[in-house]
C-alpha positions as CSV (number, residue, x, y, z in Angstrom):
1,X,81.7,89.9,77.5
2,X,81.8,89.5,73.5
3,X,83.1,93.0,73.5
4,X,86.2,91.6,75.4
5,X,86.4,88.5,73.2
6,X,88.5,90.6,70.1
7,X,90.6,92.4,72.8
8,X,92.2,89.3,73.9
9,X,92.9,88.2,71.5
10,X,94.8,91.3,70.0
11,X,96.7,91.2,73.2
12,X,97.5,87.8,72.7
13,X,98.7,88.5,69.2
14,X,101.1,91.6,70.7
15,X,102.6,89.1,72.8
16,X,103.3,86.2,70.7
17,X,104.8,89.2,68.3
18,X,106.8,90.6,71.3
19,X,107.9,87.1,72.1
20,X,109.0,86.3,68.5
21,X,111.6,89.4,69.0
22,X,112.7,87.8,71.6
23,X,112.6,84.4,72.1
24,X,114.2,83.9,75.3
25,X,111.3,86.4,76.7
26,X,108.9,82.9,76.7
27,X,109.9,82.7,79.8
28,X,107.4,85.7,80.6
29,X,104.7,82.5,80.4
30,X,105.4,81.0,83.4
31,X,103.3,83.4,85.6
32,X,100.7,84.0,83.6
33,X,99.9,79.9,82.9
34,X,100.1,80.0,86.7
35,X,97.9,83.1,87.0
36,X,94.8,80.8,86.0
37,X,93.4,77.0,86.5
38,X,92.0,75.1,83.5
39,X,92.3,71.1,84.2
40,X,91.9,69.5,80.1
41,X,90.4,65.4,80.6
42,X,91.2,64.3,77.3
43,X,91.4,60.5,77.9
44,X,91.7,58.9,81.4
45,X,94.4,61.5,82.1
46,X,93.2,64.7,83.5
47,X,95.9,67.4,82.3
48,X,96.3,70.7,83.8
49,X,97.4,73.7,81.6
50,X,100.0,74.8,84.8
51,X,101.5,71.4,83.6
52,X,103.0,73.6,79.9
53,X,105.2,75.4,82.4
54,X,107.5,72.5,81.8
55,X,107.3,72.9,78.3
56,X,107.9,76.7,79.1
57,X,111.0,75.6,80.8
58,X,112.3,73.1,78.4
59,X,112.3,75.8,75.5
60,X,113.5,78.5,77.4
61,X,116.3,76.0,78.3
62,X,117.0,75.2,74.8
63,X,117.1,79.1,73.5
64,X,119.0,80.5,76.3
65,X,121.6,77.2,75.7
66,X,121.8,78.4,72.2
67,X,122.6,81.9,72.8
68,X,125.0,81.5,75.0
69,X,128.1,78.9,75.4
70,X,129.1,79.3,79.1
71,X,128.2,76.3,81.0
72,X,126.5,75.9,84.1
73,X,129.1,74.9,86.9
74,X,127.4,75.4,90.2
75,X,127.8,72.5,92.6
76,X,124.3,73.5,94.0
77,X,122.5,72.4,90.9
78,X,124.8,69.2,90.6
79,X,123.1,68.3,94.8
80,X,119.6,69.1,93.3
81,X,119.5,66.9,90.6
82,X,121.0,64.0,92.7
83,X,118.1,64.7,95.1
84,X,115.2,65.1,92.6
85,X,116.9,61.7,90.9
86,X,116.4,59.6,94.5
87,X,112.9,61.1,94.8
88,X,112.1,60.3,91.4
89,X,113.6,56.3,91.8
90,X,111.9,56.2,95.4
91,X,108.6,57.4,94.5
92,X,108.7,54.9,91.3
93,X,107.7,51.6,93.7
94,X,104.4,53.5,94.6
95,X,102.9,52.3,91.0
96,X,102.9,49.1,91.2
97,X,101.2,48.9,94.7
98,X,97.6,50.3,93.7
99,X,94.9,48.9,92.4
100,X,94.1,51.6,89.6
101,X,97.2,51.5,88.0
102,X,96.2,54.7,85.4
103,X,95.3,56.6,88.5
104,X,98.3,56.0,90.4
105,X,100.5,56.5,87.4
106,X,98.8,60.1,87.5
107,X,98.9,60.6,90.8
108,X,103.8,60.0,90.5
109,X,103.1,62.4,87.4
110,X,101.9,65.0,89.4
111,X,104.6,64.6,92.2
112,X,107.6,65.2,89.1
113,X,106.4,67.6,87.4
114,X,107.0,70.6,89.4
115,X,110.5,68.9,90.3
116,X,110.9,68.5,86.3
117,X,110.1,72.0,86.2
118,X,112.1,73.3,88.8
119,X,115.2,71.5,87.2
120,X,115.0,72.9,83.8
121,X,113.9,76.5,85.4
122,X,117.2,76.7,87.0
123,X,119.2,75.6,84.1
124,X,118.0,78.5,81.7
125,X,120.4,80.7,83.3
126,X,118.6,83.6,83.7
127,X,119.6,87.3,84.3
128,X,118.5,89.6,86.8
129,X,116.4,91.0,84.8
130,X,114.6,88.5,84.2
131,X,114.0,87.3,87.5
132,X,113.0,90.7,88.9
133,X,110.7,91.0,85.9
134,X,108.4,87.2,86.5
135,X,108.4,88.3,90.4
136,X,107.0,91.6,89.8
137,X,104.6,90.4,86.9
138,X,103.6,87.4,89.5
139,X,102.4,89.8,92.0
140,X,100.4,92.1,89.5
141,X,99.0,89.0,88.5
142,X,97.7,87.8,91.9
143,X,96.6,91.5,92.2
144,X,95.0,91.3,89.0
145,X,93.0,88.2,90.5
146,X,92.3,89.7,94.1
147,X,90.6,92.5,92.2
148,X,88.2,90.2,90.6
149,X,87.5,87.9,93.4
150,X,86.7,91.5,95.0
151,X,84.0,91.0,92.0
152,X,82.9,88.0,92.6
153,X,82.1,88.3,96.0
154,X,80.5,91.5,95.3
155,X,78.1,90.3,92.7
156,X,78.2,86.6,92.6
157,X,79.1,86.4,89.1
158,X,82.4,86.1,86.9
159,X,82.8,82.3,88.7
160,X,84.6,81.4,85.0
161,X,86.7,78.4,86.0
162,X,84.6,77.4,88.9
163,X,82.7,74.0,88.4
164,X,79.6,72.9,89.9
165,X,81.2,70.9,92.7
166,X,83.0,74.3,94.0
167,X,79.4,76.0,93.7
168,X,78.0,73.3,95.7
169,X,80.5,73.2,98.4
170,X,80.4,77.2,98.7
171,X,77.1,77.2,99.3
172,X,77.7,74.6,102.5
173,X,80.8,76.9,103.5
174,X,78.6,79.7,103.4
175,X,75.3,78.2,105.6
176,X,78.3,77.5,107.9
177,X,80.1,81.0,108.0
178,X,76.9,82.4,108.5
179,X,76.9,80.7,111.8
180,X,80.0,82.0,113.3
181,X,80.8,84.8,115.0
182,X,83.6,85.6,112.3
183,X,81.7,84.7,109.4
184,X,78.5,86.3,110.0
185,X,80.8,89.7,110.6
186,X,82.2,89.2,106.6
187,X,78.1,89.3,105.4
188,X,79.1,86.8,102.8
189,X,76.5,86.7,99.9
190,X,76.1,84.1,97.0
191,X,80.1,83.1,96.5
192,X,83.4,83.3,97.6
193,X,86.4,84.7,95.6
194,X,88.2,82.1,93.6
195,X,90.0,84.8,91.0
196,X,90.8,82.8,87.8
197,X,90.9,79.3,90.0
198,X,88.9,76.5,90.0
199,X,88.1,76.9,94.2
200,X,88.6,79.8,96.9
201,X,91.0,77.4,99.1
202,X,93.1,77.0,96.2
203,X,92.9,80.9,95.4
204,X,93.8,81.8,98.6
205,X,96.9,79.7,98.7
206,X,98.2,82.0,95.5
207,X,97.8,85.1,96.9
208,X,99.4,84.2,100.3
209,X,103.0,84.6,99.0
210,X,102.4,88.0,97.2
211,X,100.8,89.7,100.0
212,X,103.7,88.8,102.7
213,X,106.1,90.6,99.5
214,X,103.8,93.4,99.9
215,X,103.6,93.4,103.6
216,X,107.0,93.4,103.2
217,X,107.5,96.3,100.7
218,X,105.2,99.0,103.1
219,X,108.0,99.1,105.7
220,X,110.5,100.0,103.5
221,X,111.9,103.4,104.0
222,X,114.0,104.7,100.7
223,X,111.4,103.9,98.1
224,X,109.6,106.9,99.1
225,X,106.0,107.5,100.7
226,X,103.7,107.2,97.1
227,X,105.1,103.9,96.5
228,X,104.7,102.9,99.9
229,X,101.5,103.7,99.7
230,X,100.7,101.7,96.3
231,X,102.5,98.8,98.3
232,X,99.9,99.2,101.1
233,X,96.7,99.6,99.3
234,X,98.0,96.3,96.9
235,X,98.8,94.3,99.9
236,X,95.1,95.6,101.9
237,X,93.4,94.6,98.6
238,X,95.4,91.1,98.8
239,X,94.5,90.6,102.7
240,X,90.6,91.5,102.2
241,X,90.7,89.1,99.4
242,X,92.1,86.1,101.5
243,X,90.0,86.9,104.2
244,X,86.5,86.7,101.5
245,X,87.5,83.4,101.2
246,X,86.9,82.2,104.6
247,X,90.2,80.0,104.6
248,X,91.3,79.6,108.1
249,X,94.7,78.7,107.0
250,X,95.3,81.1,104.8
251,X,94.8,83.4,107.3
252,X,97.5,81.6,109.5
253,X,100.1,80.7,106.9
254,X,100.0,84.8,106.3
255,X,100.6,85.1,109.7
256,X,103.7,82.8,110.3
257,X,104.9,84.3,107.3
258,X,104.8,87.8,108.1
259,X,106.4,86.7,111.7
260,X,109.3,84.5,109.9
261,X,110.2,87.7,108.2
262,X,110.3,89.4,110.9
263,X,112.4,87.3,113.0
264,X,115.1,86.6,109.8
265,X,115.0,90.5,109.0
266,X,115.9,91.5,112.6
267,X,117.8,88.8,114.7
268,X,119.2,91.3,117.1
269,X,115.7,92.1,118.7
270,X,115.9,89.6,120.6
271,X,112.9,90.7,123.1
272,X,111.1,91.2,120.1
273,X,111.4,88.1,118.7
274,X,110.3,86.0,121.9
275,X,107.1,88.7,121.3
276,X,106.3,87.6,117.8
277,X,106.5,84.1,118.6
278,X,104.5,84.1,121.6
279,X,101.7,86.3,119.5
280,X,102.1,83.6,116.9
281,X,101.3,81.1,119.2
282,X,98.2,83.1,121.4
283,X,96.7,83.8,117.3
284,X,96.8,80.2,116.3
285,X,95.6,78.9,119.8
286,X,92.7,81.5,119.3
287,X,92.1,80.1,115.6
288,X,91.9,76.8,116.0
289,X,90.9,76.4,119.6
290,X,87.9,79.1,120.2
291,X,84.4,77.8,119.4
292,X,81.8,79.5,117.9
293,X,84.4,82.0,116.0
294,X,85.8,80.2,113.0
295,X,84.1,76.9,112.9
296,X,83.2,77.3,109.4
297,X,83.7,73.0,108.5
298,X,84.0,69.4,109.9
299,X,87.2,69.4,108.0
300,X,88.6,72.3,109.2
301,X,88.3,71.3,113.0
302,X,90.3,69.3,115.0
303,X,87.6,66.7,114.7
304,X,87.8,65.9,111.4
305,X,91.4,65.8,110.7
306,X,92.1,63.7,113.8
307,X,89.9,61.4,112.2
308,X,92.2,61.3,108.9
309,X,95.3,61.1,110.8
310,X,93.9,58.0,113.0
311,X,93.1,56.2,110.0
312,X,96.1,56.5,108.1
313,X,98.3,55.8,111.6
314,X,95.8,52.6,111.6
315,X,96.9,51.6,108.1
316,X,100.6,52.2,108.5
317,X,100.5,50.0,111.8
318,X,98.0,47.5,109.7
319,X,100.6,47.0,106.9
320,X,104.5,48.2,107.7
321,X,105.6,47.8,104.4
322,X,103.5,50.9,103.1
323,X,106.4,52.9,104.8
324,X,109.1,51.6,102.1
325,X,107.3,51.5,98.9
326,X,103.8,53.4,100.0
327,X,101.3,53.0,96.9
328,X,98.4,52.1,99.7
329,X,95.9,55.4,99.0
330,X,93.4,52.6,97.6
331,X,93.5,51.1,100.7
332,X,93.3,54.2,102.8
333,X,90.1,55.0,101.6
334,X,88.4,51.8,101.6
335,X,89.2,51.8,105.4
336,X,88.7,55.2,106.5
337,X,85.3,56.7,107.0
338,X,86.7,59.7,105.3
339,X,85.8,61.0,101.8
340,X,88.7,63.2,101.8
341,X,92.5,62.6,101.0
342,X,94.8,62.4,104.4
343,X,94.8,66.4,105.3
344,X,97.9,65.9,106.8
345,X,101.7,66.5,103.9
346,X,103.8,63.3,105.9
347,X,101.1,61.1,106.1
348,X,99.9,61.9,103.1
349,X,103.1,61.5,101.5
350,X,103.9,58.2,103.2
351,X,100.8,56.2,101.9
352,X,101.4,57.0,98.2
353,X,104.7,57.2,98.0
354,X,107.1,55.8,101.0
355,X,108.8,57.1,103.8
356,X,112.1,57.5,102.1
357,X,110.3,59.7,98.8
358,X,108.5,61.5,102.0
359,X,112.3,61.9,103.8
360,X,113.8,63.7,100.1
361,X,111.1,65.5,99.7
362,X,110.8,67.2,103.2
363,X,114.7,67.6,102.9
364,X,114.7,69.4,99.4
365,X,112.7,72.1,101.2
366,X,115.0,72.3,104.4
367,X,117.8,73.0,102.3
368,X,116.1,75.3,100.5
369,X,115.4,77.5,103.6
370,X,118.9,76.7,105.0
371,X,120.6,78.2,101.7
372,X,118.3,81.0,101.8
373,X,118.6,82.1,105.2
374,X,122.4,81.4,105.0
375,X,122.4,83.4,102.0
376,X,120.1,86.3,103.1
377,X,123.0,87.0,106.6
378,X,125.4,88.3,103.5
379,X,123.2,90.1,101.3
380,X,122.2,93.5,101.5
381,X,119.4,95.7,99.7
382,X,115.9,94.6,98.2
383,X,117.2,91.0,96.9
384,X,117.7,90.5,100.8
385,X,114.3,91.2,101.8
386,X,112.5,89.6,98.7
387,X,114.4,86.3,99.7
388,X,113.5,86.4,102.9
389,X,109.8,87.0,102.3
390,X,109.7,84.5,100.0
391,X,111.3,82.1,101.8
392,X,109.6,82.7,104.4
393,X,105.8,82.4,102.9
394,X,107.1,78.7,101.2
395,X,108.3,77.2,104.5
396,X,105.3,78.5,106.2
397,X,103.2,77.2,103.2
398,X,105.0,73.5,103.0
399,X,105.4,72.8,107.0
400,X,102.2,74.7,108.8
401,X,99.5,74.4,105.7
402,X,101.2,71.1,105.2
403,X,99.8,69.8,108.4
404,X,96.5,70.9,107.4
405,X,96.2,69.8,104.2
406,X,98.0,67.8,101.5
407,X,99.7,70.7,99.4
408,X,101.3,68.5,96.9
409,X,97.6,66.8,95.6
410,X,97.1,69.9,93.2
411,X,99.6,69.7,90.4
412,X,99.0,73.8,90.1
413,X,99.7,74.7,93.5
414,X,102.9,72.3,93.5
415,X,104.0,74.3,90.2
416,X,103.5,77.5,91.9
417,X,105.1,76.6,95.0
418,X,108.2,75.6,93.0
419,X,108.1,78.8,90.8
420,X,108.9,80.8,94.0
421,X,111.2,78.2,94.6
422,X,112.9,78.4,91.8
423,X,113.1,82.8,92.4
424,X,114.6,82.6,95.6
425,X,117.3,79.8,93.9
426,X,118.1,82.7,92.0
427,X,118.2,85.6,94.2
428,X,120.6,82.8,96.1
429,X,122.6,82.5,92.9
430,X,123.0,86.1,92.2
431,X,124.8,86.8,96.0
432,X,127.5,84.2,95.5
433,X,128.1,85.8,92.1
434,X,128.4,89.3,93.7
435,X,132.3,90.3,94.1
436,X,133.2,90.7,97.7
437,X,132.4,93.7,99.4
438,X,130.2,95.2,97.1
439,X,126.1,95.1,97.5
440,X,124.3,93.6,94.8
441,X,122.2,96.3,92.4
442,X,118.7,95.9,92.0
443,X,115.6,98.3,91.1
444,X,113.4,95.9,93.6
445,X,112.7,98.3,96.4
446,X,114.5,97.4,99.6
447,X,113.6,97.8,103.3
448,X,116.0,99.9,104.7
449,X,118.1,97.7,107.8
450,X,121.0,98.6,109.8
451,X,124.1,96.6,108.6
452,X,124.7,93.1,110.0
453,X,125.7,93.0,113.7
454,X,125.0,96.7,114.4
455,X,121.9,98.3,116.7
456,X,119.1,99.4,115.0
């Protein structure tokens, strides 16, 4: 460990050097400040080092402003800021309405920051290169971190960001997994993979979207059979590494991902698509309805989220007004039996913040998946299928975890989230710039499809 002490932080003085050369090449910090969880509590505010990807942002803005002198006229950034705006103004009311007032204050900061961070990502104006370059080094990342949660679970050590509440609720997660049928198969020892994150639910989350690109990536046909096979053993390392962290909806989101991609990649199997769907269906009525097999919590049963969900449908019916200005969490958890947040994205959503912050918010990610699907039916080559995967892992990630959990709680995740986001606004970007008639270039590797309309 001290050996490795002076080697970091030579690398770390190569790549502040390599950044100086370049300064537009900061933007190379996004995935790694997303490639590990630190939370800093300096005062009453807890601070998250995912949160200097705004900062990131904000100077990569700045430097790429300064070198070049073209402005940015697309009508589709114009729609997002209005949209961010109105979330930002409807979400505002939600302060005044708690009790802790710091908390709350917290709690708004951590719904704008990824939006902040979204908006100045896409005004840096990057290139092509530099968007294939943060998608590629986001995946080696989340390799990077699969291979030592492969560790961890091997030896029990290298826990480095994990705190003492994740080693005391592993150890429950474990007794429990031990006595399913699924769990006891895994022979899970002293602790669960959590990578370079603070908890194995939140780890698992980050290697969900990389793993249905690499899923992807082994059907393609012209990048030849080696880096196929580099693609598969990256994305069985991923799946082994979700599935060490005994996260039943990681296992699912993976699923409905793979099966969106599937379905968006090849509409004219028709047959095949009323297959996938009804598979989809049979694997997450097997999940979540079997007993004995994956029963691993109270909280991830039907039991304990119903339980959630009837409170906070008790509250809403208790006091109306929550659904205009929300700001009633305090509330919530005074009257609910519960000790967790609502594990549910819309309820969740409507108590702190309102129904109309909960309406822009569900609608910013519609229209993301409505440009990108609408986009992906006139592209061609990699960027195509890298679009679609990623689309596909965030709308599975925001509407099926989201009825699960609370997604947007962890400032990290939310940052993440909006990182891919933010890729697949580019990849959009870069089709409508593409002169009619002529495939985009790209040294991605690309699934080999028939042409739109045409038998396979």
């Amino acid at each position: 460990m001290l050996i490795a002490i002076p080697i970091v932080v030579l690398a770390g003085f190569g790549f502040l050097l390599w950044i100086v050369a370049s300064p537009s090449r900061l933007v190379y910090l996004l995935p790694v400040l997303l490639g590990f969880e630190y939370r800093v509590r300096p005062s009453i505010f807890s601070i998250d080092l995912a949160e200097l990807c705004v900062v990131v942002a904000l100077g990569v803005w700045m430097i790429r402003s300064w070198e070049q002198t073209t402005p940015d006229s697309s009508p589709e950034t114009s729609r997002e800021s209005i949209l961010i705006l109105a979330l930002v103004i409807c979400a505002a009311p939600s302060i005044l309405f708690e009790s802790n007032t710091a908390h709350a204050t917290s709690v708004y900061r951590d719904l704008l920051a990824p939006f902040l961070f979204f908006f100045l990502l896409m005004r840096c104006r990057l290139e092509r290169r530099h968007v294939h370059a943060l998608i590629k080094l986001a995946c080696a990342l989340a390799l990077a971190n699969a291979c030592l949660g492969l560790l961890q679970y091997a030896t029990g050590n290298f826990l480095w960001f994990a705190g003492a509440e994740e080693a005391e609720w592993q150890e429950y997660k474990i007794g429990l997994a031990r006595l399913s049928l699924f769990g006891e198969s895994l022979a899970p020892g002293n602790a669960l993979p959590v990578g370079m994150y603070t908890g194995a639910n939140n780890f698992a989350c980050f290697l969900s979207l990389p793993l249905c690109l690499a899923s992807t990536f082994v059907f393609t046909r012209e990048i030849g059979r080696r880096k196929r096979l580099l693609c598969l053993a990256a994305g069985g390392l991923l799946f082994v590494c979700l599935l060490l962290t005994i996260f039943r909806s990681g296992l699912v989101v993976f699923a409905a991902s793979v099966t969106l991609v599937f379905l968006l990649l090849h509409p004219e199997k028709k047959f095949a698509r009323v297959f996938a769907v009804v598979g989809l269906l049979a694997l997450l009525g097997f999940l979540f309805l079997t007993q004995g097999i994956l029963d691993w919590d109270q909280f991830g049963s039907f039991q304990g989220r119903e339980d959630m969900v009837s409170s906070a449908v008790q509250l809403i019916k208790a006091h109306p007004e929550v659904l205009l200005t929300g700001g009633f969490s305090d509330l919530y958890r005074a009257q609910s039996r519960e000790t967790q947040e609502i594990h549910n994205l819309a309820l969740y959503s409507v108590v702190h913040y309102g129904l109309p912050a909960t309406i822009l918010l569900f609608a910013f990610f519609v229209r993301f998946f409505r440009r990108a699907v609408t986009a992906a039916r006139a592209m061609h080559g990699s960027e195509r299928n890298v679009l679609v995967a990623t689309c596909a892992s965030i709308t599975a990630t925001f509407f099926l975890y989201g009825t699960t959990t609370m997604v947007i709680d962890s400032v990290q995740t939310s940052i993440w989230l909006f990182f891919w986001v933010g890729m697949g606004g580019y990849l959009i970007e870069f089709q409508k710039q593409a002169p009619a008639g002529r495939p985009e270039r790209s040294t991605l590797p690309a699934i080999a499809l028939s042409a739109q309309g045409e038998p396979a």
